[in-house]
Residue frames as qw, qx, qy, qz and C-alpha x, y, z in Angstrom:
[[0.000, 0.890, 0.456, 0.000, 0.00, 0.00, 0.00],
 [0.358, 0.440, -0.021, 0.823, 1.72, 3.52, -1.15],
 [0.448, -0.159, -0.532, 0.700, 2.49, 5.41, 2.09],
 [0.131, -0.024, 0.167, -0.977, 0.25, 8.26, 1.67],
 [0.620, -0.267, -0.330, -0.660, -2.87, 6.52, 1.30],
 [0.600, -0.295, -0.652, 0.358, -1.58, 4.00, 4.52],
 [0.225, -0.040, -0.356, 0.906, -1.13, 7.71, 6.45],
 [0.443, -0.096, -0.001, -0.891, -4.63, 8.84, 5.30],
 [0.684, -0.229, -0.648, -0.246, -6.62, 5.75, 5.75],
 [0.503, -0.287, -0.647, 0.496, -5.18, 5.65, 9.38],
 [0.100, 0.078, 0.257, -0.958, -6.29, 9.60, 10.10],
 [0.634, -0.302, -0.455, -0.548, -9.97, 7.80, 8.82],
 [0.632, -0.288, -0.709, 0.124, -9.57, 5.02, 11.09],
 [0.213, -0.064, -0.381, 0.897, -8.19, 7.60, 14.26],
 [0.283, -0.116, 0.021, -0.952, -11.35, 9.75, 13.70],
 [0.675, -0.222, -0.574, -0.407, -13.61, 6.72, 13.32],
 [0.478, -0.074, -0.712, 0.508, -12.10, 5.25, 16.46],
 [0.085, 0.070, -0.230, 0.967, -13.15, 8.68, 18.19],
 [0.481, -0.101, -0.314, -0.812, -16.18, 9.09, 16.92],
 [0.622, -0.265, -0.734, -0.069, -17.14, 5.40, 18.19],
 [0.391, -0.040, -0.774, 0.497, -16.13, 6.15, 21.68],
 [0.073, 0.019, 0.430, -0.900, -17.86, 8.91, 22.45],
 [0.636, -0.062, -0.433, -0.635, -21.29, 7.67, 20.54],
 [0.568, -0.144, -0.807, 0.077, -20.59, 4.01, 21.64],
 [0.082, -0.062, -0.659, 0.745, -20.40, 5.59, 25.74],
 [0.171, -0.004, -0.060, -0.983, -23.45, 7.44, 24.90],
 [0.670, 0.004, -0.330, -0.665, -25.66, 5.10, 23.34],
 [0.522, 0.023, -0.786, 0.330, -25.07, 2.60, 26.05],
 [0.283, 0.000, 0.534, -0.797, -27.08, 4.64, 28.49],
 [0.628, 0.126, -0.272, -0.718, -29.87, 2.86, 26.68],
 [0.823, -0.235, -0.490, -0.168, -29.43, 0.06, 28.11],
 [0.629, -0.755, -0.112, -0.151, -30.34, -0.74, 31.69],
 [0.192, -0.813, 0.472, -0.282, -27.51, 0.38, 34.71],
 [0.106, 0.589, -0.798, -0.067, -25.12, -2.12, 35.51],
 [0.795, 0.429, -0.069, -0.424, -26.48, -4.54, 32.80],
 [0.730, -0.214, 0.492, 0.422, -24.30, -7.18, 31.42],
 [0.661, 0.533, 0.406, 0.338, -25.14, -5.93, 28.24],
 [0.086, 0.983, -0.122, 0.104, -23.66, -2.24, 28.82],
 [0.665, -0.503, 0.519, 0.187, -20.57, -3.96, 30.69],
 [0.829, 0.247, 0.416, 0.281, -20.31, -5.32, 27.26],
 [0.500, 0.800, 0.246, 0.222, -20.46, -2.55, 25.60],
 [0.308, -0.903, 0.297, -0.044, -17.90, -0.88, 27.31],
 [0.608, -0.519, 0.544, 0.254, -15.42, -3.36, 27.30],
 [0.494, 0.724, 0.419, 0.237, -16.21, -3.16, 23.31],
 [0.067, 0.981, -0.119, 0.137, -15.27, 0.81, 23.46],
 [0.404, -0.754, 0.503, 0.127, -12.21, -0.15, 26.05],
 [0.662, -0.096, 0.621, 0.410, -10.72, -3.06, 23.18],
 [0.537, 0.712, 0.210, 0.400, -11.25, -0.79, 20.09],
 [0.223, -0.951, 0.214, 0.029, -9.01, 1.76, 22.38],
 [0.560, -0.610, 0.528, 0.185, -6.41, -0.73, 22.93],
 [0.773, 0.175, 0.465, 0.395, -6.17, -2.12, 19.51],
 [0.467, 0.851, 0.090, 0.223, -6.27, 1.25, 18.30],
 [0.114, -0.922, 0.367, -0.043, -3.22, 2.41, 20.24],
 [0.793, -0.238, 0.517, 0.215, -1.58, -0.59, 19.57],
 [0.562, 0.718, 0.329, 0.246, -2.15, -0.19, 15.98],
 [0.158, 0.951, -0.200, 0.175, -0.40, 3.53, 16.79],
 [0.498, -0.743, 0.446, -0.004, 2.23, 2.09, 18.75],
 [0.969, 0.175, 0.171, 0.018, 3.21, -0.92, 16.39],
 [0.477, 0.806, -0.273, 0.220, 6.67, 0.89, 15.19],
 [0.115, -0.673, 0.626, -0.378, 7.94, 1.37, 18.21],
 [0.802, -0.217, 0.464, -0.307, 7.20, -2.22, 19.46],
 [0.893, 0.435, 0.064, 0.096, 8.39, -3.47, 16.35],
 [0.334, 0.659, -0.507, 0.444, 12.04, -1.78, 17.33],
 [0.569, -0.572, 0.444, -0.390, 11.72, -3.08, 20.66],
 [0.886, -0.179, 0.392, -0.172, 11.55, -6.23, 19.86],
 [0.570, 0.626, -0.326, 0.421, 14.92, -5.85, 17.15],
 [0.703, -0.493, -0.057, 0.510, 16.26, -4.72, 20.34],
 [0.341, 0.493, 0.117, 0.792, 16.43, -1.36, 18.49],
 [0.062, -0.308, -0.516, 0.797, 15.99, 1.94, 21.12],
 [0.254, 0.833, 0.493, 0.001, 12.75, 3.73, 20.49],
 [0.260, 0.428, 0.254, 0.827, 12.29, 6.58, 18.52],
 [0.112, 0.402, 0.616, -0.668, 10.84, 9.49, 20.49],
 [0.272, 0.457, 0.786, 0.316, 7.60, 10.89, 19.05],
 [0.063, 0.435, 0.327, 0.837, 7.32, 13.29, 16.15],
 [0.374, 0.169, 0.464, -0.785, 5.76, 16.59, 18.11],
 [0.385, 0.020, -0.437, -0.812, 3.26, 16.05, 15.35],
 [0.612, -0.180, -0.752, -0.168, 1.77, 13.22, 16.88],
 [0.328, 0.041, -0.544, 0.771, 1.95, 14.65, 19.92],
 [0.172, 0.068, -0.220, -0.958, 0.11, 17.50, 19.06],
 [0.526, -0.182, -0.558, -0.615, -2.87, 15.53, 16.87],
 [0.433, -0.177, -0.794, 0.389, -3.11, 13.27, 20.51],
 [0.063, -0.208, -0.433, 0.875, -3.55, 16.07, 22.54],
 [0.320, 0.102, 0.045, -0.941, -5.89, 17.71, 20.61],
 [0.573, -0.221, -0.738, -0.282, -7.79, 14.81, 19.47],
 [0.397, -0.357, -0.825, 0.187, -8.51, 13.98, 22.77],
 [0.040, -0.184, -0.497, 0.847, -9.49, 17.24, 23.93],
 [0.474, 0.103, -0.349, -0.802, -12.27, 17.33, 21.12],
 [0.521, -0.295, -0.763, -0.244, -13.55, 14.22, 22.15],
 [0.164, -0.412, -0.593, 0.672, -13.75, 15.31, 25.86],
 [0.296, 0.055, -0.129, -0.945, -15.49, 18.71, 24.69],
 [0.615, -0.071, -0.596, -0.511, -18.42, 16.24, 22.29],
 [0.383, -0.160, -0.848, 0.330, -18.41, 14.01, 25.63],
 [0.312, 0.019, -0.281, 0.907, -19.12, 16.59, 27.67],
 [0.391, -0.052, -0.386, -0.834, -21.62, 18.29, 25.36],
 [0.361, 0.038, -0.924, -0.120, -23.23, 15.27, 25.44],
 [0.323, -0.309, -0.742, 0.500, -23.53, 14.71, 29.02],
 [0.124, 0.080, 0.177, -0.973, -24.78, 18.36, 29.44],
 [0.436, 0.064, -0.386, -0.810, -27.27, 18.04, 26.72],
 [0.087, 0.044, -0.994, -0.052, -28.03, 14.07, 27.82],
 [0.030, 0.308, 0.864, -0.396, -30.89, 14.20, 30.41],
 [0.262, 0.558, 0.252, -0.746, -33.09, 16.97, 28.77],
 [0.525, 0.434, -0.496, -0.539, -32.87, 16.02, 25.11],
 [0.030, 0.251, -0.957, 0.144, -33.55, 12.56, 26.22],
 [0.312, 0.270, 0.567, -0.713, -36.66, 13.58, 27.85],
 [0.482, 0.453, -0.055, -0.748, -37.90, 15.30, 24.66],
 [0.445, 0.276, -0.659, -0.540, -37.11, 12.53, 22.34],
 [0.066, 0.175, 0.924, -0.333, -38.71, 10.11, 24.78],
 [0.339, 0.649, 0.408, -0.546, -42.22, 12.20, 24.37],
 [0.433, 0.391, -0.496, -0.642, -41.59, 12.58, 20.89],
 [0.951, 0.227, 0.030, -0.208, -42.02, 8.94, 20.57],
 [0.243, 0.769, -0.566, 0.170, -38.18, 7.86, 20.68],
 [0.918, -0.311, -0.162, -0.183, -37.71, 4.58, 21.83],
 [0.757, -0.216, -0.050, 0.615, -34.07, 4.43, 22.22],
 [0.153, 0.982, -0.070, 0.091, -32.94, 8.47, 22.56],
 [0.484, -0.689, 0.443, 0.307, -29.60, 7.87, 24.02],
 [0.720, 0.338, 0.452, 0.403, -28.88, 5.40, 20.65],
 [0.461, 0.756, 0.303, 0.352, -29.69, 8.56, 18.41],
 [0.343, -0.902, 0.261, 0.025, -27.68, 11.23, 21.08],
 [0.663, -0.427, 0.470, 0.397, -24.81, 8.65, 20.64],
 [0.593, 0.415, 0.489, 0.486, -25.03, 8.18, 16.73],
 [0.374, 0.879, 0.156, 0.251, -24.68, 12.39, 16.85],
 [0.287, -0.924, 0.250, 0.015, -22.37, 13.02, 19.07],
 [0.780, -0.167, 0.489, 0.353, -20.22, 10.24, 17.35],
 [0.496, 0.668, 0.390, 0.395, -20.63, 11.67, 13.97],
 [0.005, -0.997, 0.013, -0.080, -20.05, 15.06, 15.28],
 [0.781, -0.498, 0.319, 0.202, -16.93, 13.61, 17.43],
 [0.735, 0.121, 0.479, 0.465, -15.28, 11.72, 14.11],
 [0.346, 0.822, 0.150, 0.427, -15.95, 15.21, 11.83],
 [0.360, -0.928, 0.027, -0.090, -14.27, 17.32, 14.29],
 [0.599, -0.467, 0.602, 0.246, -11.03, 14.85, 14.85],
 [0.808, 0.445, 0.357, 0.147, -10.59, 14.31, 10.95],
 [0.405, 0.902, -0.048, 0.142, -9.04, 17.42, 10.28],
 [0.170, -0.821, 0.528, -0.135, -6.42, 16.68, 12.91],
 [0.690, -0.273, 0.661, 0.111, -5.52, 13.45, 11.65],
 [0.728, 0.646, 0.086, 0.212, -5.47, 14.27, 8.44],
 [0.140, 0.954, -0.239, 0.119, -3.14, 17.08, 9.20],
 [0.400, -0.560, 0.709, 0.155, -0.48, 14.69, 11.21],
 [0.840, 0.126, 0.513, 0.124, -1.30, 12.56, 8.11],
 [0.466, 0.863, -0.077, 0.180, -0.14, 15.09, 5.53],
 [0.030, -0.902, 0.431, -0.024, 3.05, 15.77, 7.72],
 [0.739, -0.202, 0.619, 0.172, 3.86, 11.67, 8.43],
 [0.716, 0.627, 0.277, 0.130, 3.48, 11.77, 4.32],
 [0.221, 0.965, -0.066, 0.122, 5.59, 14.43, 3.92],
 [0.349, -0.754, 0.556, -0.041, 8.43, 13.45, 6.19],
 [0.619, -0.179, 0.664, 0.380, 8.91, 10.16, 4.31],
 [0.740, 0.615, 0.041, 0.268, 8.87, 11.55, 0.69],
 [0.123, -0.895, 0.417, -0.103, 11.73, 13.72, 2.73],
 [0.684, -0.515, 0.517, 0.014, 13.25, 10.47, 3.74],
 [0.828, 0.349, 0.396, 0.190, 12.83, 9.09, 0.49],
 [0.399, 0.892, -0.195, 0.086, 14.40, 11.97, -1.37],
 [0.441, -0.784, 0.437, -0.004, 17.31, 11.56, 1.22],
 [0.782, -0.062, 0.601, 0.151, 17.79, 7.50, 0.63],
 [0.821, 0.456, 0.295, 0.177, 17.73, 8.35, -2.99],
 [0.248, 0.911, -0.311, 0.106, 20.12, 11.34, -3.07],
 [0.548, -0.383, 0.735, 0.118, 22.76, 8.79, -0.53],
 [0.824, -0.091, 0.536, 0.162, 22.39, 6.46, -3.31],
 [0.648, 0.758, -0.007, 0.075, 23.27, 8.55, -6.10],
 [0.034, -0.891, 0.424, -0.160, 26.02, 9.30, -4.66],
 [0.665, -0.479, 0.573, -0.019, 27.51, 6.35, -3.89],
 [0.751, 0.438, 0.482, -0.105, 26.81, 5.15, -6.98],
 [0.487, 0.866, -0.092, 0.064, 29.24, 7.59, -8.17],
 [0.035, 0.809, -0.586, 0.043, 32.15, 6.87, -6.52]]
């Protein structure tokens, strides 16, 4: 797969990921208080976390285990972290604020599951919101290996000459 569309597919997945948790947390109030079936869901929300940061972590585990030192990490990733996660706290938040009164209403509207349809916007909203900042550390991961590439290919002209 050709490295910029592996960098942008993963700033999909990163936003999707996002977008699940804060929907998935949401629309889980919809079923009954410790439930087995919300337990589930949760521990659902808490293994798409850990496979996704595995998934982000897979380089550096993959030099560990060469018995290469790690690399530290690019601010850029740093950065998209941080703020990713403060945009999903914000949409969380929201959420919560917004939870017990727009719950009500769509209950009296006829709404049989309101927390479902609260979760399925505040995920959507969540995943649009965190796209732009994984794209952006995906434009710069792109960018730093056609740099690398340019590098590998200027070392081998040179050598090549003498």
């Amino acid at each position: 797969m050709a490295p910029h569309l592996r960098h942008r597919l993963r700033a999909l997945l990163s936003s999707l990921v996002d977008g699940l948790l804060v929907g998935g947390a949401e629309a889980a109030l919809d079923l009954p208080a410790r439930s087995r079936q919300r337990a589930t869901v949760y521990a659902g929300l808490l293994a798409v976390t850990c496979a996704d940061m595995l998934v982000k972590e897979l380089p550096t585990l993959r030099r560990m285990a060469r018995g290469l030192p790690s690399e530290p990490a690019p601010a850029s990733d740093t950065t998209a972290a941080m703020a990713s996660g403060l945009v999903c706290g914000a949409w969380g938040l929201a959420v919560t604020v917004v939870d017990g009164p727009a719950a009500r209403a769509l209950s009296r509207r006829g709404s049989r599951h309101p927390h479902l349809l609260l979760g399925a916007l505040a995920g959507v909203a969540t995943a649009l919101s965190t796209l732009p900042i994984w794209w952006e550390r995906a434009a710069a991961r792109a960018a730093a290996d056609d740099a690398s590439e340019a590098l590998d290919r200027e070392l081998e002209a040179l050598l090549s000459e003498s």
